[in-house]
N, C-alpha and C positions, 0 to 999 in steps of 0.2 A: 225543830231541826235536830240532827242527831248530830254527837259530838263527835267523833272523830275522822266520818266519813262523811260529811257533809263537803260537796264542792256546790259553787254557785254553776247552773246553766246562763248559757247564751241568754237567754228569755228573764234570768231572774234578773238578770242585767239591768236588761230594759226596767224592768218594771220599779226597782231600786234608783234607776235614775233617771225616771219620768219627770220629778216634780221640779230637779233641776231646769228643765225646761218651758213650767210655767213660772216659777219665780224668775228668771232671768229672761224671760220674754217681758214681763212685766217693767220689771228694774228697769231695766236697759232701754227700755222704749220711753221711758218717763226721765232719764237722766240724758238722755245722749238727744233726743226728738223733742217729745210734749213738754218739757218744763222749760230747755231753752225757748224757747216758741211763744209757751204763754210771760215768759220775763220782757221778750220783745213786746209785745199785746201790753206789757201796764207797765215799762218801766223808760227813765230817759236813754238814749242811746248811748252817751258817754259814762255811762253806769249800769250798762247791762250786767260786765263782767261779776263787778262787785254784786247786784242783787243776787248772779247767778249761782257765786260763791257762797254768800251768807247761807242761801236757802239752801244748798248742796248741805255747807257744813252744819248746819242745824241737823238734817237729816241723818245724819252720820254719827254726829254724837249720840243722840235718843238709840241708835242702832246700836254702838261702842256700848253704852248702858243693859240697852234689854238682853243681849247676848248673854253674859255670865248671869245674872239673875234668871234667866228662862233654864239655862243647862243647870245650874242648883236644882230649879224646882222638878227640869225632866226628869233627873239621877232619881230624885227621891219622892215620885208619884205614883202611888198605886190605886190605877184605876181600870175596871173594865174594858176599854177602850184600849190600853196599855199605858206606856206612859213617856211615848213620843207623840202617840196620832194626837190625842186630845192640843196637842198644841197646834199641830200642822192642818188641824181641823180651823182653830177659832182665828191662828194668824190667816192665815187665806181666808175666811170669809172678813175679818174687819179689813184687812187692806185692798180688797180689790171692793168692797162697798164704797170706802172713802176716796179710792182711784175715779169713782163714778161723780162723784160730788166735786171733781176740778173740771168740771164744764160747765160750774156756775159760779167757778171761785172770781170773785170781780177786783180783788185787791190782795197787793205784795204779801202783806200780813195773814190774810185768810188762806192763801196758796201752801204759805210756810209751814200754817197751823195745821192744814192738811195733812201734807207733806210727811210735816213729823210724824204723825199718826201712819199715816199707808206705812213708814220704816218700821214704827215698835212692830206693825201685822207681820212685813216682811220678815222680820227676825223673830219673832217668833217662833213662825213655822221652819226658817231655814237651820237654826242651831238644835235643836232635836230630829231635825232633816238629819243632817251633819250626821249625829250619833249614831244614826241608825247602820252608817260602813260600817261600824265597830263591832255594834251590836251583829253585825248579822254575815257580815264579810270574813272569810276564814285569810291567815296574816297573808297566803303566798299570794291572793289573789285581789289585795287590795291597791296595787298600783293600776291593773287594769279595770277595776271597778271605778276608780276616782279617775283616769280614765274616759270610763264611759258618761260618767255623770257630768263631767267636764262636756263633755261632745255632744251631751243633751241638752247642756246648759248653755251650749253656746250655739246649735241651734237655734234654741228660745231665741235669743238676742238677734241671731243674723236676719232671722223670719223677720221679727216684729220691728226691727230696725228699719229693714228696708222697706216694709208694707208700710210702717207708719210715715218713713220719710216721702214716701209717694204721696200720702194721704194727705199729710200736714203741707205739704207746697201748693196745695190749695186751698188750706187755712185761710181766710182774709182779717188780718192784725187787728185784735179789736172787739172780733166779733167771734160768739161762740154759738158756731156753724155748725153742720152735719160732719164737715169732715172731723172736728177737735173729738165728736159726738161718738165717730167710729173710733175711731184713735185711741182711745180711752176703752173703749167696749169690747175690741178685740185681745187687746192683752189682758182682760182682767177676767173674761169668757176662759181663756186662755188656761190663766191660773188654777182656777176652781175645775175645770177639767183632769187638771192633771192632780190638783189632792184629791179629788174623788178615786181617780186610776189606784194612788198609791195605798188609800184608803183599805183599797178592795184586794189590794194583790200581793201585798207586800206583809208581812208577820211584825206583831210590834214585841218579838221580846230579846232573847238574850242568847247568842249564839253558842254552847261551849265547847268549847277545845284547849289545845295545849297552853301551857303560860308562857307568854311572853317572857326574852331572856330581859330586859328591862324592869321588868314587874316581879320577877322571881324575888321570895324573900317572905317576909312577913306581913302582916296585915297593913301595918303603919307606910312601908314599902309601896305596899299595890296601890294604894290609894295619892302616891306621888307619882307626877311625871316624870322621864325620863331627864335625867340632867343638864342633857343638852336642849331639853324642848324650847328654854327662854332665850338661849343663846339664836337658835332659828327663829325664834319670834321676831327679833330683832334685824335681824335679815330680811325677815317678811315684812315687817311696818317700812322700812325702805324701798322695798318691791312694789309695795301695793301705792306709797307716794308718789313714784315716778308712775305708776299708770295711771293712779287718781287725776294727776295734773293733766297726761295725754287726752286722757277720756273725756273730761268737760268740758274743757274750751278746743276741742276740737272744730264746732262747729263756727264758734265765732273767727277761730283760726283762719278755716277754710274760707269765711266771709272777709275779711280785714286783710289776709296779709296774703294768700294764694288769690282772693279775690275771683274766686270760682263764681257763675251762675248756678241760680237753683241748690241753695248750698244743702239742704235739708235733705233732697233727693241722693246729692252730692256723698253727704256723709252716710245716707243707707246703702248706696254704692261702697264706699270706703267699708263699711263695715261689713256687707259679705264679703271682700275677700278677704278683706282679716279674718271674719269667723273663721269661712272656708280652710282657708290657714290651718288656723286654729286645730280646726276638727282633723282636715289632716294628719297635725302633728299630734293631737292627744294619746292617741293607742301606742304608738310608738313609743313613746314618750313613757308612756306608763309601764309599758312592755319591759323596757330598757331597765325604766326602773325596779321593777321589780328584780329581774336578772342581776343587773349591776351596780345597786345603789344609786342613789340621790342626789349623792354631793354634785359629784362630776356631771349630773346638768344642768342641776342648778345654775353651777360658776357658769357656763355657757348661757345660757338662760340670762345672765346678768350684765353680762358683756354683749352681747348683741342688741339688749334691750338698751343699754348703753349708747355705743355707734348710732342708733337707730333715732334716738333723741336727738343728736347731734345733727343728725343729715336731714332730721326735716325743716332745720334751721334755712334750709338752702333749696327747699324746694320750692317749682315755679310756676309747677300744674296738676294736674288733678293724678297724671300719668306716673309723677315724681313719687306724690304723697300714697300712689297706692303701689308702689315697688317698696317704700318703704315700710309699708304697712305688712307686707308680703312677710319680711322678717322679723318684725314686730312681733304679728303671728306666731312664727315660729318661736319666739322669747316665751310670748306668754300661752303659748304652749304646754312646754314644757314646765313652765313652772306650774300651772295650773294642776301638771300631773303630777311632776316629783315632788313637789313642794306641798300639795293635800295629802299625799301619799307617807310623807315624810311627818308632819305632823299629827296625821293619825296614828302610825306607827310609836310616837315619842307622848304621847296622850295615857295616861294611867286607865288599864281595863275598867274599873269600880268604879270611878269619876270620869266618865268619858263626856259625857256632854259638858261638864262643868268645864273640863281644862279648855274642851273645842271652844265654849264660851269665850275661856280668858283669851285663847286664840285670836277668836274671832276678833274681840275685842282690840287686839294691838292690830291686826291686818285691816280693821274697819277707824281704826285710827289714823294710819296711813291714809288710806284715801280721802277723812275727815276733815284734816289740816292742808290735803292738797286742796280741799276749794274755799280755803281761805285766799289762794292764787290769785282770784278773780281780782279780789282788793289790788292787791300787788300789780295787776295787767293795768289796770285803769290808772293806778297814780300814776307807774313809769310811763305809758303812752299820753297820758301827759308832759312829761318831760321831751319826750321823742316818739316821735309815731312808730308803734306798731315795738317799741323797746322792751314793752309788759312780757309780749310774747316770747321774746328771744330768750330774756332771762326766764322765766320759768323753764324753757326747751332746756337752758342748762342746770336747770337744778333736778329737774326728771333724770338727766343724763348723770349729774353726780349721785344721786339717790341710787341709780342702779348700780354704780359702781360703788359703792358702800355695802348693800346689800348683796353685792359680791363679793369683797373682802371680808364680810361677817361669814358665808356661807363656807369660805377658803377654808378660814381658822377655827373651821369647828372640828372635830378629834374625827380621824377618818375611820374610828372605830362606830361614828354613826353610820355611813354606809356597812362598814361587814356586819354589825347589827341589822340592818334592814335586807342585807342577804343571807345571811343568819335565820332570821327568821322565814324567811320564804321556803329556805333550803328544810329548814327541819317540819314545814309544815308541808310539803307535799303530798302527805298522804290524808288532808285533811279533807 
């Protein structure tokens, strides 16, 4: 790529954020579908919550872990291949092999042990995934690129959500049937489709252009992050906690306390119009951001995400929970875009996969601890039916508003930095 005239095409787009959409086709169809599904298949009913939480947080930790240990070793690999693919190569082939291998997992422990394993694959490929906006994204055009990757990513999820929640309502509990068989084989088909794409079409090296006004300065300099980067970290592990919680126990939500039929169909319903949402508001979103800095969607982002937690306390039908999901959407949205966009941006050029790591790291800790929740659902609905759920609806709900107030009080000189940047790199 040439330095100073290089723009990305519409087309490189795509092809830069393809894989987004087999990793989170995969994800998403094993946390939100098949994993609650096989907990009902082997576990007692008044401890789903808790099995579903442990094996959630097991998987999240081994993720929280391989994240910064893989971007160390991305930064510093020199191999023919380059030295992102070689990862995004070998995580896609172990996690969607041991994807295949939970259609014979017969017991809580072997599932976990799984499990673990499909995350380190997943993270693998996804944290030198990550790097590659850096590498390869010129600054003005990385809101709409994160973006697009976002809108591919959430694709993945809406597809394979809703195909598998079709699939899985004829699961019969118990037994590992043709449907668990397909379920399993389409998002991991899925996968390995789209790192071959990115394999083939996408460049693994090193994009150059201007220096970043945060990276300006000396060697020692470049190779730090932005000052404010851990200050938004900490916004983010908040962000990502109230959505951790939303996103697990949604389905048993939708079973127990909205008391929906067919709840598995139910929540693949629920989940494309969130995507849809979603996808809607990403370009925008990204748009915006690029133009007008980050802050100011973020705090919007954080406050709707907020209300939104609140009011599904109160919901009665499938009609409620998907108006509210509508806005939802919208929240995580835009964080999806300002909020990558933002952290890329605040990320050191020379260490870019390693910081995404430590990133990754606090944002995959957020979601880690929220399915600890489970525990939490099951003791208090012991105390009072259906009590578990409500308090965690308000801890999602204070989470975002935290991660609001962190987002507030950061120097608004991060946004005209991130306009800053855009503005001087126009002609790149």
């Amino acid at each position: 790529m040439d330095s100073i005239t290089k723009t990305l095409s519409k087309i490189e787009y795509l092809h830069i954020s393809i894989l987004g959409f087999g990793l989170a086709a995969l994800s998403t169809s094993l946390a939100q579908i098949i994993l609650p599904i096989r907990i009902l298949d082997i576990s007692p009913d008044h401890l789903k919550n808790t099995y579903l939480g442990i094996l959630m947080f097991s998987g999240m930790s081994v993720a929280m872990l391989t994240q910064p240990v893989v971007g160390y070793l991305s930064d510093r690999t020199s191999l023919g291949l380059g030295r992102r693919k070689p990862y995004i190569l070998g995580g896609a082939i172990l996690s969607t092999s041991l994807t295949l291998s939970l259609g014979v997992a017969s017991s809580y422990i072997l599932i976990v042990i799984v499990y673990i394993f499909i995350q380190v694959g997943i993270n693998v490929a996804q944290n030198p995934y990550d790097a590659m906006v850096k590498d390869q994204v010129p600054h003005n055009q990385r809101g709409r690129v994160s973006a697009t990757r976002a809108i591919s990513g959430g694709a993945g999820a809406i597809t394979l959500v809703l195909l598998t929640g079709l699939l899985m309502d004829n699961h019969l509990n118990g037994l590992q049937d043709k449907w668990l068989w397909i379920s399993l084989i389409i998002p991991s088909f899925t996968l390995c489709f789209t790192m071959v794409w990115i394999l083939t079409k996408v460049d693994d090296g090193l994009l150059k252009q201007q220096p970043e006004p945060q990276n300006q300065g000396n060697r020692e300099e470049a190779n730090m992050p932005h000052p404010h980067f851990y200050v938004f970290l900490g916004a983010g592990f908040f962000f990502t906690l109230a959505a951790g919680i939303l996103q697990t126990y949604t389905l048993f939500f939708l079973t127990d306390v909205v008391k929906l039929d067919n709840p598995a169909s139910s929540i693949g319903i629920l989940a494309a119009v969130v995507g849809a949402t979603i996808l809607i508001t990403l370009y925008p979103a990204g748009l915006l951001s690029d133009r007008l800095g980050r802050r100011q969607l973020l705090i919007v982002s954080g406050i709707t995400g907020s209300i939104c937690s609140l009011l599904l306390c109160f919901s009665q039908n499938l009609t409620h929970v998907l108006l509210i999901g509508i806005l939802m959407g919208i929240s995580i949205g835009v964080f999806m875009s300002a909020g990558r966009a933002l952290i890329t941006d605040l990320a050191s050029r020379s260490r870019t996969a390693t910081h995404l790591g430590i990133a990754n790291l606090v944002l995959v800790g957020g979601l880690a601890i929220s399915k600890l929740g489970g525990i939490a659902i099951d003791s208090l609905n012991n105390i009072q039916v259906d009590l578990g759920y409500y308090v965690l609806l308000g801890i999602s709900s204070a989470s975002f508003a935290i991660g609001t107030v962190l987002v507030s009080i950061l120097n608004k000189k991060v946004d005209t930095n991130s306009k800053e940047i855009s503005h001087s790199s126009i002609g790149i």
